[in-house]
N, C-alpha and C positions, 0 to 999 in steps of 0.2 A: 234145711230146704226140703228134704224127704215130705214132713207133716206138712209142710206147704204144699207139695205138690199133689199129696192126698187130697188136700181141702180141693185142690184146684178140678179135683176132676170130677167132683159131685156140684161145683161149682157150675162150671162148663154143663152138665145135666141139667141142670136149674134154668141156666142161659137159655138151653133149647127149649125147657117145657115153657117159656117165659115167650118166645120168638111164637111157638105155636099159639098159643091164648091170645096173643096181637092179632092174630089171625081170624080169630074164631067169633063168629058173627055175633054171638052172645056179651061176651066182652066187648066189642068194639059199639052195641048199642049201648052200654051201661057207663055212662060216661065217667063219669069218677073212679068206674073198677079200670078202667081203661087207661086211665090216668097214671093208676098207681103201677099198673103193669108197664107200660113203658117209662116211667120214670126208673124203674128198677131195675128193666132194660139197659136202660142209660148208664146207672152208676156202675154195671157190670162189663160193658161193651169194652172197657178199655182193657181190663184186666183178661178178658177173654180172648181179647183179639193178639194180647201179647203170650199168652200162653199155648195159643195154639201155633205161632210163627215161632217160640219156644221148641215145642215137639218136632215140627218142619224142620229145624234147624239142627235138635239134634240126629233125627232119621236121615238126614243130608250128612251129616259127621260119620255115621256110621254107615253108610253106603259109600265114602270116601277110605272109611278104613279100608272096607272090602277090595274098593280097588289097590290102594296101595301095596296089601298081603298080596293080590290074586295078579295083578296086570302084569304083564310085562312091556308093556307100550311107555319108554319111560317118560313121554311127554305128558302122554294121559296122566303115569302116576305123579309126575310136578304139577301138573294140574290141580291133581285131587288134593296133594299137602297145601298148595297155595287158599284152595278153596278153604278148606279147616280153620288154615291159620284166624282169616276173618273171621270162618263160622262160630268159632271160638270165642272172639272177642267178642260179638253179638251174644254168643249166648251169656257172659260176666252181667254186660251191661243189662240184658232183661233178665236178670236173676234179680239185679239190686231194683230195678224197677217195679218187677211183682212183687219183692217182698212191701217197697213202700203202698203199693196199691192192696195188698192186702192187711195192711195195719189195720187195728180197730179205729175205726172211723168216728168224729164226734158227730153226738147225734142232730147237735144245733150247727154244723158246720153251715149247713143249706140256707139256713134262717136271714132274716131282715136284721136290723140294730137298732136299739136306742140306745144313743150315745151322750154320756152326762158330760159336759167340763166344767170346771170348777176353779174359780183363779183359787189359791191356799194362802201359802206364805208370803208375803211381800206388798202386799196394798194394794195399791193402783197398779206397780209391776205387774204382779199377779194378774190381773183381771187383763190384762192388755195382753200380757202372755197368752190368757185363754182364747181372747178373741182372734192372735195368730196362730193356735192349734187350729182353732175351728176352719182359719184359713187355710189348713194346712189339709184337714179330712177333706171339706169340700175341691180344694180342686185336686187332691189324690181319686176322689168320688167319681171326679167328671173326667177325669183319666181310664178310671175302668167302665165309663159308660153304667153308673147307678142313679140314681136320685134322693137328693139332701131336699128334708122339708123340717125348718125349725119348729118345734114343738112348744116349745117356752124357752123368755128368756129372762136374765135379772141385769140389763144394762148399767154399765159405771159411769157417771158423770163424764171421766178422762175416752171413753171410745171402748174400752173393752168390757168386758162380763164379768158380774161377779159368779154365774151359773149362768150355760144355757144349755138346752137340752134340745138332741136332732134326731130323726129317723133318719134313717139310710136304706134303700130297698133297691136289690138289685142281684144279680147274680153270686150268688157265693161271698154274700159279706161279711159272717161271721168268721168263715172261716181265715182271711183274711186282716179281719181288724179287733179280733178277740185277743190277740197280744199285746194290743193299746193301754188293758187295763195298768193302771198304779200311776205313781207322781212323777211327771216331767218337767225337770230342772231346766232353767234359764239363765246362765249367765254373760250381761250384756252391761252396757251404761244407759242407762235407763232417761229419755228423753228430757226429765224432769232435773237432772242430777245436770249439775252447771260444773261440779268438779271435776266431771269426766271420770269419776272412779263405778268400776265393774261392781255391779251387785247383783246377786242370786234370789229366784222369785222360783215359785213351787205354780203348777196347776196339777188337778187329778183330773184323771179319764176313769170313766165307766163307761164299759161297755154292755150290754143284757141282748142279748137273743130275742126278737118279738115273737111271744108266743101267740099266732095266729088265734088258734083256735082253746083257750085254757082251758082243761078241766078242772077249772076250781070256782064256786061259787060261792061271792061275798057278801055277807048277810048287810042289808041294806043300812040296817041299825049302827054296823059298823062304817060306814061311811059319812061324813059332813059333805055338803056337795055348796060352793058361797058360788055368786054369780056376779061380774063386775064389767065394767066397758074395756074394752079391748085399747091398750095400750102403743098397738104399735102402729103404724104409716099408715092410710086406708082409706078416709075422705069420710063422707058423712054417715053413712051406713053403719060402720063400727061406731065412730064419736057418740050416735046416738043410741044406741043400744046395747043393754049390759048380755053383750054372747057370750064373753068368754066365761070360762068356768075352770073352777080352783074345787078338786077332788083331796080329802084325804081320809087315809084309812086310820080310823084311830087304834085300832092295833100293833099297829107296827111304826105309825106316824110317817109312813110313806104320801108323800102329796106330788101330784101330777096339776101342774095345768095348763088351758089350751086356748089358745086363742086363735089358731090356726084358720080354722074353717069361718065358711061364711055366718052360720045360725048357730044359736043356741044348742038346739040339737043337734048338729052333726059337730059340733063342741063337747057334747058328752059321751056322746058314743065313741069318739074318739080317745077321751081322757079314762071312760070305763078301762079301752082295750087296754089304752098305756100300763094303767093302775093294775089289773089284772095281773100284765107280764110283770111287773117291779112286784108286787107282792110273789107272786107265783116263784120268781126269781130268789126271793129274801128267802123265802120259805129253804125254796132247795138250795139257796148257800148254809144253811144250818148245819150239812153235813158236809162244808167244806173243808174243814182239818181234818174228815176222813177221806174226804176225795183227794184233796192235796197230799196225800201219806203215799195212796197209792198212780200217786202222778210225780215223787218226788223227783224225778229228771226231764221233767215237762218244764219249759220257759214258764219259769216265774212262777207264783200263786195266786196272780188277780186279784190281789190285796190294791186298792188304790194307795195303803201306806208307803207301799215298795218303790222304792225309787227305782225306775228303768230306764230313766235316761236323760242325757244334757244335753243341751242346747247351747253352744260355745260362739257367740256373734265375735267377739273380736280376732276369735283365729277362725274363721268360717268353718267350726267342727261338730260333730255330733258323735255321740257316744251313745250307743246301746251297753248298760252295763252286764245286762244278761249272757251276754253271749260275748264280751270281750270285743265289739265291732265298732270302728275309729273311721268314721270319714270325713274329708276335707270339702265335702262340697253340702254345706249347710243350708245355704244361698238357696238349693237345689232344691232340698230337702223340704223347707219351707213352703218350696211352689209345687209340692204335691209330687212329687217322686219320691215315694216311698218304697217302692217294688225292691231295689237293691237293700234295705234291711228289711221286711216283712218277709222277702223271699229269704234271706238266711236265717231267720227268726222258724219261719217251718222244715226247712231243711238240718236247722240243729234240734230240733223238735223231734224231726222223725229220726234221725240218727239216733237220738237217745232211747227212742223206741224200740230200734232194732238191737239197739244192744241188750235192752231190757228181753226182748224176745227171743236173742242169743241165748243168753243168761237160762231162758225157760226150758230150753231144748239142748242145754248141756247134759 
């Protein structure tokens, strides 16, 4: 805790030079610089405000001893021991509080998502399965106040998807639903099965970071760009003109496409951006058996092959396998309450962190 509370107090100097340049008439016309200053503001305010009620708390401890050794008033000094006791207890709890706010922070935590489902194993199961995840992100989405916009889909004859692909854009998504990645188990009696016997069906999630603004440029050459009439619900507008557009990179054979928007053009600009992040993405997973080495107590390796969890319809249960977590209300689960495993999902996340960063200060 010592090098913690070192960092903290050149931390706290930062805060202030940060509060002043809010200030200063120069910054506050330069709107972008201004932006980035209170944004950084923001992600500090928390940690600073507990470390200074930290210090307050312990100079109140130790003006409590003073009395104790010095008073003789013995009400004053059951005062003061009463006071400690709590003060004590406050300062355990923001001890564990700083350290989780000062863990290294993920740099995409802030970011938007593109979110892949994929039915796998089981056919038509499958594909209906995906089509109840997707029901399952959208109204967890509209839980936390973000917005779902389908990006592309590949619809199944039986009602669900063989793949569809969604942005999510809203306050702090990734960090939230970057645990989604790998294959979510199904098993139920599947609408089609007359025997009533339980059978097992696979979909994968992918989740990627939208990288706003990428610095990577893709040589044109390597792009196919095919253009065709938009497929989905819309009335004459779409039926008569081929907007949608089908991107792919032939390097990597990543294809994005979009049908979303009204034109052609705002159909590609948007399928550029998609195509950018998924490539940008492929790229920096290259070195993810070096990143996963040094995340080895990190939930899972975002391998879509990884199975992370079941989906138990006839006992209404769910299993996160990562973390060993069993619940009974599946039902729930489905209608978008996710908070009770995503919030344990980061809380054994950063638990393991801290033990890692025990580990470093032994």
């Amino acid at each position: 805790m010592d090098k913690i509370m070192a960092q903290l107090e050149s931390l706290v100097a930062h805060y202030d030079e940060l509060q002043e340049m809010m200030a200063d008439p120069e910054v506050i016309n330069d709107t972008k610089r201004y932006m980035e200053v209170s944004k950084e503001e923001a992600d500090l305010r928390d940690v600073v405000e507990k470390y200074r009620k930290y210090k307050a708390d312990k100079k109140e401890i130790s003006d409590n001893k003073d009395i104790i050794a010095n008073e003789n008033d013995s009400d004053l000094v059951e005062m003061a021991k009463d006071e400690n006791e709590d003060l004590e207890q406050d300062i355990d709890k923001l001890e564990d509080e700083i350290k989780i706010l000062m863990l290294p922070k993920d740099p995409n935590d802030d970011k938007d998502i593109i979110m892949e489902i994929r039915g796998a194993a089981g056919g038509d199961e499958a594909s209906l399965f995906a089509g109840d995840l997707l029901r399952m992100y959208e109204k967890y989405a509209e839980r936390q106040n973000w917005q779902v916009s389908i990006v592309d889909s590949e619809p199944t004859e039986v009602g669900g998807y063989k793949r569809v692909a969604i942005m999510i854009t809203g306050n702090k998504v990734y960090s939230k639903l970057k645990y989604e990645n790998g294959a979510h188990r199904v098993q139920r009696v599947p609408v089609t099965e007359s025997q009533g016997r339980v059978h097992t069906s696979t979909a994968t999630v992918a989740v990627m970071p939208e990288y706003e603004q990428v610095d990577l440029d893709l040589d044109p050459k390597d792009i196919r760009v095919d253009v065709y009439r938009s497929s989905g619900a819309g009335g004459q507008h779409i039926n008569k003109t081929s907007s949608a557009v089908r991107m792919t990179h032939l390097p990597t054979g990543i294809v994005v496409a979009m049908q979303d928007q009204r034109s052609q053009q705002q159909n590609r600009e948007k399928a550029m951006q998609i195509l950018k992040s998924r490539v940008y993405d492929y790229y920096e997973s290259q070195n993810r058996n070096q990143y996963d080495a040094k995340r080895k107590n990190a939930v899972g390796t975002g391998d879509r092959s990884e199975r992370i969890r079941t989906y138990n319809y006839p006992q209404n249960r769910v299993t996160d396998h990562r973390i060993g977590l069993t619940l009974n209300k599946l039902d729930r689960v489905m209608n978008g309450e996710l908070d009770e495993i995503i919030d344990a999902l980061i809380l054994y996340n950063q638990t393991k962190q801290l033990e890692e960063l025990a580990e470093q200060n032994v």
